[in-house]
C-alpha positions in Angstrom: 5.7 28.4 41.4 7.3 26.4 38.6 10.7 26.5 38.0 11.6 28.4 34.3 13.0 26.4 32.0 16.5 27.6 30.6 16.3 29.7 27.3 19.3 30.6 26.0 21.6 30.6 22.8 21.6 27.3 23.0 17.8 26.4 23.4 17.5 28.9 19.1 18.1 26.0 16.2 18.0 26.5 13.1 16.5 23.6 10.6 17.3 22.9 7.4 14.6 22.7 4.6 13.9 18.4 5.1 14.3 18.7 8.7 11.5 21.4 9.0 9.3 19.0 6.2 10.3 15.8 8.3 10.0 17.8 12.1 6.1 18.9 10.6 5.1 17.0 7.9 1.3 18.1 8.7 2.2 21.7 7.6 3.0 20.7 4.1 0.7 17.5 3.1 -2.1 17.6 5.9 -2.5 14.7 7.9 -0.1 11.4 7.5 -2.4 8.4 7.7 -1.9 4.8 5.7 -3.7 5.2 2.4 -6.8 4.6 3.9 -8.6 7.9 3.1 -8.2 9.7 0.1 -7.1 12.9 1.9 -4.1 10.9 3.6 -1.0 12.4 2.5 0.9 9.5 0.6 -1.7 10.7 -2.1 -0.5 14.3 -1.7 2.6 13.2 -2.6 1.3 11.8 -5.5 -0.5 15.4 -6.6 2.5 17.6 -5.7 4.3 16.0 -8.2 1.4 15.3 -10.7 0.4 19.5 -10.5 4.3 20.6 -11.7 3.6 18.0 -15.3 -0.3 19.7 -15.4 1.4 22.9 -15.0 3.4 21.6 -18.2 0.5 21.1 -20.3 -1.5 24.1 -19.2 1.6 25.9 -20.7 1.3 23.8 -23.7 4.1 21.5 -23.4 3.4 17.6 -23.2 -0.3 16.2 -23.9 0.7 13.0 -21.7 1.1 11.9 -18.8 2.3 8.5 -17.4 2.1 7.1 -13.9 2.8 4.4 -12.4 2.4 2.9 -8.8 4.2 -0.5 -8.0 5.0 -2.0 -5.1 4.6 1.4 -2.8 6.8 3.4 -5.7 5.7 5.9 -7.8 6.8 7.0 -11.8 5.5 10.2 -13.3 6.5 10.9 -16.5 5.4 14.2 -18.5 6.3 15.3 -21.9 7.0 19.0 -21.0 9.8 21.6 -21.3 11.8 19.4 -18.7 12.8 21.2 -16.2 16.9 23.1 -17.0 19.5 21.0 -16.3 21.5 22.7 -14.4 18.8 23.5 -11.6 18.2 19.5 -11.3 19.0 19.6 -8.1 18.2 22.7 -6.9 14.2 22.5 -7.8 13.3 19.4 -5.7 16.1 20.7 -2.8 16.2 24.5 -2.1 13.1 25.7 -0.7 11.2 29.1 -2.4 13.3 27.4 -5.7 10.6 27.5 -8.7 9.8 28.3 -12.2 6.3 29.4 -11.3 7.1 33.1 -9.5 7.1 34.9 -12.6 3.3 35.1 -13.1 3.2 36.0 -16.2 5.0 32.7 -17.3 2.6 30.9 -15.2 -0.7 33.4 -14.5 -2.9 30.7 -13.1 -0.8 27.5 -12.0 -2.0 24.8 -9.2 1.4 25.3 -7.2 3.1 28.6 -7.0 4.9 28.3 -3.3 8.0 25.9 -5.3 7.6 23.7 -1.8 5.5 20.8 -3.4 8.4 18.4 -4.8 10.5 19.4 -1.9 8.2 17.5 0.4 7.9 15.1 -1.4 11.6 14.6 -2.2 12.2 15.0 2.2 9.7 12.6 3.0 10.6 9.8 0.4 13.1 6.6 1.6 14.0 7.1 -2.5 13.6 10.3 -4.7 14.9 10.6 -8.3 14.2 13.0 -11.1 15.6 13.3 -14.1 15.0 16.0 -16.7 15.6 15.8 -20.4 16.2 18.5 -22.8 18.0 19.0 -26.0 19.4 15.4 -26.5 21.1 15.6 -22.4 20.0 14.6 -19.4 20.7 15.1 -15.7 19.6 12.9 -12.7 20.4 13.2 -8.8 19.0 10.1 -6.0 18.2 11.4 -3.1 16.9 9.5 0.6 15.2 11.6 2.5 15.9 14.7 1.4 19.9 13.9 1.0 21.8 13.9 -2.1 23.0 10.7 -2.8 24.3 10.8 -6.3 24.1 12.9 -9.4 25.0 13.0 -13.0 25.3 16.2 -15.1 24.3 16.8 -18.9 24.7 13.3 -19.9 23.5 12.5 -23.3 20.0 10.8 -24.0 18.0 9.7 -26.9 14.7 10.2 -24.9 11.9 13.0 -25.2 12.0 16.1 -23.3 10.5 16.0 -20.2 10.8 15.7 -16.2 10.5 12.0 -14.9 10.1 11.6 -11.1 10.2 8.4 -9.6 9.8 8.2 -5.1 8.9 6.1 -2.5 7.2 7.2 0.5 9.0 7.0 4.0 7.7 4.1 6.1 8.9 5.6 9.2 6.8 8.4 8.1 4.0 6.3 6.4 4.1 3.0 8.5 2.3 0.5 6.8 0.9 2.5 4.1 -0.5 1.3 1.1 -2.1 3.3 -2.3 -5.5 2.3 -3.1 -5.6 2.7 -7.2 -9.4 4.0 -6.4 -8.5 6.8 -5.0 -5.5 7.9 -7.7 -8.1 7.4 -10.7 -10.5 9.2 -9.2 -7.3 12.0 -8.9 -6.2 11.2 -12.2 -9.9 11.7 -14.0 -10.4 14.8 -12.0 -7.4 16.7 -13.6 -8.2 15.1 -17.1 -12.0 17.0 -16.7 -10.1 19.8 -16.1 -7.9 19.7 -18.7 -9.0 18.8 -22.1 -6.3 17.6 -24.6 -4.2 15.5 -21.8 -4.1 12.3 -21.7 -3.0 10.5 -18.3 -2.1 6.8 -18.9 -1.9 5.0 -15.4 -0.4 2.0 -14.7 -1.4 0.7 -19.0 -4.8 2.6 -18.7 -5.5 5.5 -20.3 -7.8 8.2 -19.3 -9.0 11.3 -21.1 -12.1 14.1 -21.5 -13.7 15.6 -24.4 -16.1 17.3 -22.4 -14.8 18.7 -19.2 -17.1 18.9 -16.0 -20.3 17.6 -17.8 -17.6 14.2 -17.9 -17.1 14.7 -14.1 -20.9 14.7 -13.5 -22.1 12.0 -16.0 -19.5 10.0 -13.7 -21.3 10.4 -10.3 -25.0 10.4 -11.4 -26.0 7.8 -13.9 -28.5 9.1 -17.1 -31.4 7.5 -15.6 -31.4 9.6 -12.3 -30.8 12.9 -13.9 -34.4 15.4 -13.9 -32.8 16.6 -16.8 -29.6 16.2 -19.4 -26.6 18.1 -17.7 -26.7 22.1 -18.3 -22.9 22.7 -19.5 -21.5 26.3 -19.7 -18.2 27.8 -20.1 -16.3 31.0 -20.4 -12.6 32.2 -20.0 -11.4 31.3 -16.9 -15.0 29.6 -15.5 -17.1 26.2 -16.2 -20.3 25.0 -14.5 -21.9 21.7 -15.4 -25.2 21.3 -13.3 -28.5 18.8 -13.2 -30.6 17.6 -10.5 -30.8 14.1 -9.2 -34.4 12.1 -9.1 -33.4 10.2 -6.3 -31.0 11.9 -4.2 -32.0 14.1 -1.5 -29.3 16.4 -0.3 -27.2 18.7 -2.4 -23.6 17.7 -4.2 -21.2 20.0 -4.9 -17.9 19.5 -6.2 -15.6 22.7 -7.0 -12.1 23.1 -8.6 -9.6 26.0 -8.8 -6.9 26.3 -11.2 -7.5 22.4 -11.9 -7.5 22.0 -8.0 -9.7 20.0 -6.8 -10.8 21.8 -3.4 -12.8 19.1 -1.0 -13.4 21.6 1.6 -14.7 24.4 -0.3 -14.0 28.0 -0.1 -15.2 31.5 -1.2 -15.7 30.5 -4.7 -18.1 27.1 -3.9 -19.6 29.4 -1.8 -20.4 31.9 -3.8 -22.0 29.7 -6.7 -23.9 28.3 -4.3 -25.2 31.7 -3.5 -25.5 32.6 -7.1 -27.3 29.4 -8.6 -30.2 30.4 -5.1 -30.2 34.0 -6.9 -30.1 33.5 -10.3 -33.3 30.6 -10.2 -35.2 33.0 -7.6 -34.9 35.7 -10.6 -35.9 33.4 -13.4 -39.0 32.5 -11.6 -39.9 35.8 -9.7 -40.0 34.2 -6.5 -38.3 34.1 -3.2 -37.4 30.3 -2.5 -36.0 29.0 0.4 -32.3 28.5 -0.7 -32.3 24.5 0.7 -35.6 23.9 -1.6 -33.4 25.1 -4.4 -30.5 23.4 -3.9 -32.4 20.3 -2.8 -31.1 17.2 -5.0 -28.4 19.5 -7.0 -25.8 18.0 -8.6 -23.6 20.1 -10.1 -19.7 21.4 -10.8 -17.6 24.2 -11.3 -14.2 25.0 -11.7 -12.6 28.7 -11.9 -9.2 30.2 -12.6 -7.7 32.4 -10.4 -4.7 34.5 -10.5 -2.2 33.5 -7.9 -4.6 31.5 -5.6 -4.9 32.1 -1.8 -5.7 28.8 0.0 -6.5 27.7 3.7 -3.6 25.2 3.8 -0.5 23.9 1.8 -3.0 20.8 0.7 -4.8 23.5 -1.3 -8.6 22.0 -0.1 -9.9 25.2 0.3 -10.1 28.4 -1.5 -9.2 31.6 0.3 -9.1 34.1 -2.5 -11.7 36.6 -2.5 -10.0 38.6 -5.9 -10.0 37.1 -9.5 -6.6 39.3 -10.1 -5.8 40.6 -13.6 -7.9 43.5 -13.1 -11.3 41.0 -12.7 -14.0 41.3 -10.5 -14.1 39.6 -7.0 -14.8 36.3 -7.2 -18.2 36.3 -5.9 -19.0 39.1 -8.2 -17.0 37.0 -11.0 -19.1 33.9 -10.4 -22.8 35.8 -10.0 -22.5 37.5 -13.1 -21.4 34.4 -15.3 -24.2 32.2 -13.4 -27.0 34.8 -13.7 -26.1 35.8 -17.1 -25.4 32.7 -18.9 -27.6 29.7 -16.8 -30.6 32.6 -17.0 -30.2 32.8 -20.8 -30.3 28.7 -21.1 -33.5 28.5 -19.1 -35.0 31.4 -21.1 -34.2 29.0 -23.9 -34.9 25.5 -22.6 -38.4 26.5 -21.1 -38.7 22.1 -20.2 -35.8 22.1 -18.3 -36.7 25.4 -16.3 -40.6 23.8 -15.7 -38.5 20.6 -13.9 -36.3 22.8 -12.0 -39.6 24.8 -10.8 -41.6 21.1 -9.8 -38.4 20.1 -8.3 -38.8 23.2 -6.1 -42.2 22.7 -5.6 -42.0 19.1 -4.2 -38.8 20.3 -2.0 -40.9 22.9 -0.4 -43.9 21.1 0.3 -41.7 18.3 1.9 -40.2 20.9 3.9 -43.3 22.3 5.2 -44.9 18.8 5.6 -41.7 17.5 7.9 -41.0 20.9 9.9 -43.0 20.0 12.8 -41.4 16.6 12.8 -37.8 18.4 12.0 -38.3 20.5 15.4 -39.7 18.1 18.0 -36.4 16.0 16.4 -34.0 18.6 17.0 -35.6 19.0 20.3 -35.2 15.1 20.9 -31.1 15.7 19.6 -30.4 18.2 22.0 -31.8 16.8 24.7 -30.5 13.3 24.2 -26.7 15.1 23.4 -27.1 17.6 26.8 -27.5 13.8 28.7 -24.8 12.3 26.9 -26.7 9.3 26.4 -25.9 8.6 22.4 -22.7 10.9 21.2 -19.6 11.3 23.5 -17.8 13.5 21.8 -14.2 14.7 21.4 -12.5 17.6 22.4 -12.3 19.2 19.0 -15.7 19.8 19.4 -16.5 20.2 22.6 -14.3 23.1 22.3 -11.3 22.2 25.2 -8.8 22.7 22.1 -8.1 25.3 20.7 -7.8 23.4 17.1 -11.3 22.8 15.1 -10.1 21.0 12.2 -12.4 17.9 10.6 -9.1 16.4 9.1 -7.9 15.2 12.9 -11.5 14.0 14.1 -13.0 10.8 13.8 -16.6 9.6 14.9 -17.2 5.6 15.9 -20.7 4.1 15.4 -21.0 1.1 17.7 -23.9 -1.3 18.6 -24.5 -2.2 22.4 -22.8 -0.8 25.3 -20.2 -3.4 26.2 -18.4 -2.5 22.3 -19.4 1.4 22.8 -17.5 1.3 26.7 -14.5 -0.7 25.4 -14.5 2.0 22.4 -15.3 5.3 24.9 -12.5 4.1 27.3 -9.8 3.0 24.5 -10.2 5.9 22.1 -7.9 9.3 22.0 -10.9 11.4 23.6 -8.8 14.5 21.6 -10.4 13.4 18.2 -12.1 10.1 18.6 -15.9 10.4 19.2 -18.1 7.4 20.0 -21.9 7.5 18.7 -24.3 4.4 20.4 -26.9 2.2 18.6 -29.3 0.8 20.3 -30.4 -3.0 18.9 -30.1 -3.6 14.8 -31.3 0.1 12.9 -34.7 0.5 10.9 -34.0 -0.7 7.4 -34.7 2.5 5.4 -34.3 1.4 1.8 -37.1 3.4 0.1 -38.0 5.1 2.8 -39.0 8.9 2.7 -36.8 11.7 4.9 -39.6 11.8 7.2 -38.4 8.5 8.5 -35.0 10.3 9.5 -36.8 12.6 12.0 -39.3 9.4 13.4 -36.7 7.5 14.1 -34.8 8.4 17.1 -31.1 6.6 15.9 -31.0 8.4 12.8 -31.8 11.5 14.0 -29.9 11.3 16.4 -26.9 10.7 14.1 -27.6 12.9 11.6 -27.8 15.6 14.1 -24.3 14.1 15.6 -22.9 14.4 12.5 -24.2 18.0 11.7 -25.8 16.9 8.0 -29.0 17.9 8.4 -29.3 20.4 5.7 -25.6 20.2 4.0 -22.5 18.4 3.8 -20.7 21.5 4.7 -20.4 21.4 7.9 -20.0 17.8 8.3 -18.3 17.4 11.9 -16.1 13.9 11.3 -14.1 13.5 9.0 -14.0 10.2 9.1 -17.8 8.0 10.1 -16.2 4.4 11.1 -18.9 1.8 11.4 -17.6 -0.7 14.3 -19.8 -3.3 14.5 -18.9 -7.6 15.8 -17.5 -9.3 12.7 -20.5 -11.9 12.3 -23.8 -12.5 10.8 -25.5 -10.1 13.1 -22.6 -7.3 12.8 -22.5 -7.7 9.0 -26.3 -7.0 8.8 -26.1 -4.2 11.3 -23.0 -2.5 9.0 -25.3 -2.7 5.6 -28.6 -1.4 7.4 -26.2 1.8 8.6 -24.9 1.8 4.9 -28.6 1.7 3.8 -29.2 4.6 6.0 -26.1 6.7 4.3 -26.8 5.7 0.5 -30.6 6.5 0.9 -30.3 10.0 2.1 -26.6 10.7 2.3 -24.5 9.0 -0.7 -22.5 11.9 -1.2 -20.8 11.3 2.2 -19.6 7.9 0.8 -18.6 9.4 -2.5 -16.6 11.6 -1.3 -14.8 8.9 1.0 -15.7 9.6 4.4 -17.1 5.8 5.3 -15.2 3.2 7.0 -15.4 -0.3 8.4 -13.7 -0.9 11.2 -11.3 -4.0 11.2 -10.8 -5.2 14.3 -9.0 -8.8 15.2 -10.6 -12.2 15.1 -8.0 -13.9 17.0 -5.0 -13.6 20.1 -2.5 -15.5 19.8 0.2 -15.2 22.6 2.9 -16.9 24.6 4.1 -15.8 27.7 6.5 -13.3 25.5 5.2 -11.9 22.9 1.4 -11.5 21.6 -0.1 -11.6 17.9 -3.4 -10.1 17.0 -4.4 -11.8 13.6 -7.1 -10.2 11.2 -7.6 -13.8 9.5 -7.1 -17.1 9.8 -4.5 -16.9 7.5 -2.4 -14.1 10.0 -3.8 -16.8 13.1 -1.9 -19.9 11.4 1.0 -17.7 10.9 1.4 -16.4 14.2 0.7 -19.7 15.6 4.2 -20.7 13.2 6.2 -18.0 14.3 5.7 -19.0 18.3 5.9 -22.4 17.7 5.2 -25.1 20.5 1.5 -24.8 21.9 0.4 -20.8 22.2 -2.8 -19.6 23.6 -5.2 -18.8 21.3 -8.4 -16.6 21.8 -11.5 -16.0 19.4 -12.6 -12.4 19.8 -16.3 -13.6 19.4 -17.3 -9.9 19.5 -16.5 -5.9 20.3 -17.5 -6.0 23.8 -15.2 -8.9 24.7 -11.6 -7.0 23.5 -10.5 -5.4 27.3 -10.0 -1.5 26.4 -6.2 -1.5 27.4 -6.2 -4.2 24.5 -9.0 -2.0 22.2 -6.2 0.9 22.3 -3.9 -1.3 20.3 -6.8 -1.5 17.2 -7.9 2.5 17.1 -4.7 4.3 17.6 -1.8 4.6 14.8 -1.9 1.1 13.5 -6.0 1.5 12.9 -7.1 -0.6 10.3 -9.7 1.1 8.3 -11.7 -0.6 5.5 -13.4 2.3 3.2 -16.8 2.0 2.0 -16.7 2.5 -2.0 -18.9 2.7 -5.1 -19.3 0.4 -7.2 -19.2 2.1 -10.5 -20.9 -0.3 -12.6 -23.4 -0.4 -9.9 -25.8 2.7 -9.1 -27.0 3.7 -5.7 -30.2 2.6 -6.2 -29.2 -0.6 -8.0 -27.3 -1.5 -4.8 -30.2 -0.7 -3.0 -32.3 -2.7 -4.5 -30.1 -5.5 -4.2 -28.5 -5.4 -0.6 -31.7 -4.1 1.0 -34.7 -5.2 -1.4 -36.9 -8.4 -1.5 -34.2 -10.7 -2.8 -33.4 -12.0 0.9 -31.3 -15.3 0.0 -29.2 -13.5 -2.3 -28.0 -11.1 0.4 -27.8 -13.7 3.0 -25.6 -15.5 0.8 -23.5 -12.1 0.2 -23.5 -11.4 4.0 -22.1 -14.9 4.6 -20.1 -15.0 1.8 -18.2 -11.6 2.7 -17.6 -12.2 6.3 -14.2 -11.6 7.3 -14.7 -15.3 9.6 -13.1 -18.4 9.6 -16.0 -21.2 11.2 -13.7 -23.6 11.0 -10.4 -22.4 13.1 -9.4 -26.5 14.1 -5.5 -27.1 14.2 -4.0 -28.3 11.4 
């Protein structure tokens, strides 16, 4: 029998507000990561303090907003109340510390719990605010969570307002960096959900006149829309809806309280629920919910009265009651969605008739593929019950007790020696490895029949559980790892294909990666380099001096694992696969998997991440 470990007096501590933050960070800004993903929490950071100055303008103080990232630091300047000087301090340092627990003063804010800027403040190398009011000002500095200076009531020319300035902790954040991508696509989010305010970010200026039909009109250009985008509105509830021409699956984005929740909740799900209800009514018939919502694009965004959600991070609604006396959500949501989209169809008779063909075609594709759908799922299980494409993680094989997307990742490899180095490097807690087989089908205009025919991508789509929704996506992060030459270059855009043809939404909403693994080793018999570029190569080669060993990592397979580990734990490097705005999906398409063959052979050789010419200089 095991010996018992001591508990006594000794073995009870208790923490202080930053240690706790700093002890569990995870608690209060979800997972840590580099900057890589948009979920990573450097950009949580960012939103903590960004939702107290839209909490400001909700309330009707301050139309503008200023940010600013620089060199890892970040300003944020608002135009509100300011907060009172005397509780300075006390706001971004005493936890449960907030204006926001009077809810009549603030009825539907983003952040009620007053722990936002305290994270923020205890996971920062350098916090500052500063409030102004009434011709005074106060500051304090603080480094990691400790006071370092402060100065009381001092007096300023300046307009009211709070000004935050912070920069994240690197032994917290190790070599993190902000991607301005995924702030503007924060920064246009809250200015949908808030028209009046203007958010000026580092010079640019960003602002909507027309809410969620802005948001929508942003992910689906005019030419792929069946129909102009259906916009309604009422106290405390927007939709914005339309259905795409060339998109297969369904896209929902959902917002609460000017939140924007990633993962869902009771409220996504219940308009999801009432749009199925409300167009089987209008027509008198009983569609299958997936032809329905087939090719939907669409938005809404509801206020709630002191929101419930599923984690500090506020990515998923929990609240089943309006408050205020209201309805239930779900019975808050049905009625505005049968009442109001019902009346516009009644009254826009063209736009129902495209809805109903749009139905139509889903359903007779559906019928026309579900043989082929259940000999494929037939193939997927059988092919995942021998282990032969997908080994999984233990998040989803169920040996944790934890079943969170956030932690898990899912590798796409091609040929065995990369998959095995992969399968025996990775954390087998959250680090799944999926197998190609030889170079996948190009399927640029292909139908979603071709999904089911071809064993790889079924067998992937069923690995990543996307068959019918992005829901219950299983990864949160897809990382293509594929040999950086010709041949792996090709292989990445014909799996890129695959998710822009009949899953776009999974790179919009920026779950796609490339891995970046090294080109060269460059050691001596103390230390060792691994250099991501020629340029990393010739400085390694400076710091070592004398005549180091070099190696060319000519592909996946040839990195040992005990090396691999190095390149897919905490220093990953992750490359994410983004939009080009001024480019549509099927405009990049056309271009990277079309008929013009030289151009893309000279953007495949242009883009590789590969010095030919490595001689000593």
């Amino acid at each position: 029998m095991a010996k018992q470990a001591a508990y006594t007096e000794d073995n009870i501590r208790s923490l202080d507000w930053k240690e706790h933050i700093r002890l569990r960070p995870g608690m209060y800004i979800g997972k840590l990561g580099d900057g890589t993903s948009p979920d990573d929490g450097i950009y949580i950071l960012i939103k903590e303090v960004l939702d107290n100055s839209i909490d400001e303008f909700v309330m009707g103080a301050g139309k503008t907003i200023e940010v600013s990232v620089k060199d890892g630091s970040v300003t944020v300047r608002d135009y509100g109340r300011g907060i009172p000087l005397g509780k300075v301090v006390d706001v971004v340092s005493k936890m449960n510390t907030g204006g926001k627990y009077d809810s009549k003063a603030f009825k539907k804010s983003v952040g009620l719990n007053g722990v936002g800027t305290k994270a923020v403040n205890a996971l920062s190398s350098y916090f500052k605010v500063q409030s102004f009011r009434d011709g005074k000002t106060a500051s304090a500095e603080f480094e990691r969570g400790e006071l370092l200076t402060k100065e009381d009531n001092q007096d300023s020319t300046q307009r009211k307002g709070t000004k935050i300035v912070f920069r994240p902790d690197d032994t917290v954040f190790p070599t993190f960096k902000f991607r301005k991508e995924y702030i503007i696509k924060m920064i246009k989010n809250y200015v949908y959900l808030n028209r009046g305010l203007t958010i000026v970010f580092n010079g640019e200026k960003y602002f909507s006149e027309n809410g969620l039909k802005d948001l929508l009109e942003e992910n689906i250009a005019e030419e792929f829309m069946l129909f102009p985008i259906v916009h309604l509105e009422a106290e405390d509830i927007e939709i914005a809806l339309t259905y795409s021409k060339a998109q297969y699956s369904e896209e929902f984005h959902s917002f609460v309280n000017g939140q924007h929740t990633t993962q869902g909740g009771t409220h996504q799900s219940a308009y999801r629920e009432a749009i199925v209800k409300t167009i089987r009514d209008f027509f008198g018939k009983n569609y299958d919910a997936s032809d329905v919502r087939k090719s939907i694009v669409t938005a809404i965004s509801i206020k709630v009265m002191e929101p419930i959600f599923e984690s500090q991070t506020k990515t998923k609604l929990g609240s089943t009651e309006m408050g205020d006396g209201l309805p239930t959500v779900r019975t808050f949501i049905n009625d505005f969605v049968k009442t109001r989209l019902d009346n516009y169809l009644h009254k826009n008779p063209d736009t129902a008739d495209k809805i109903q063909r749009k139905i139509l075609q889903a359903e007779k594709e559906r019928k026309d593929l579900s043989g082929i759908r259940k000999l494929a799922r037939e193939r997927a299980k059988k092919s995942n019950l021998h282990n032969k494409k997908l080994r999984d993680c233990r998040v989803h094989l169920g040996d944790l007790k934890k079943d969170n997307r956030l932690d898990s990742s899912l590798f796409i490899t091609e040929g065995d020696s990369a998959s095995g180095s992969i399968t025996k490097s990775r954390n087998v807690n959250t680090q799944a490895v999926f197998s190609l087989r030889g170079k996948p089908l190009n399927s640029y205009n292909m139908s979603k029949k071709i999904v089911y025919e071809n064993e790889e991508f079924n067998l992937l789509q069923a690995a990543l559980n996307i068959e019918d929704s992005l829901e219950d996506l299983r990864y949160n992060n897809i990382i293509i790892a594929t040999d950086a030459d010709v041949d792996g270059m090709h292989i990445r855009l014909l799996i890129i294909t695959f998710f822009l043809q009949f899953f776009p939404e999974l790179i919009k909403e920026g779950h796609l990666y490339i891995l970046e693994t090294p080109l060269f080793r460059v050691r001596n018999k103390k230390d060792t380099y691994y250099c991501y570029s020629d340029k990393e190569r010739k400085e390694a080669i400076k710091k070592l001096r004398g005549k180091p060993e070099i190696t060319r990592f000519k592909g996946l397979g040839e990195i040992s694992p005990d090396e691999f580990v190095h390149f897919i734990g905490e220093n990953i490097r992750l490359e994410p696969v983004m939009l080009d705005k001024e480019m549509s999906i099927e405009k990049m398409l056309e271009f990277y998997m079309g008929k013009n063959t030289p151009d893309r052979q000279k953007f495949i050789i242009n883009n590789l991440k590969v010095e030919l010419d490595i001689a000593e200089e």
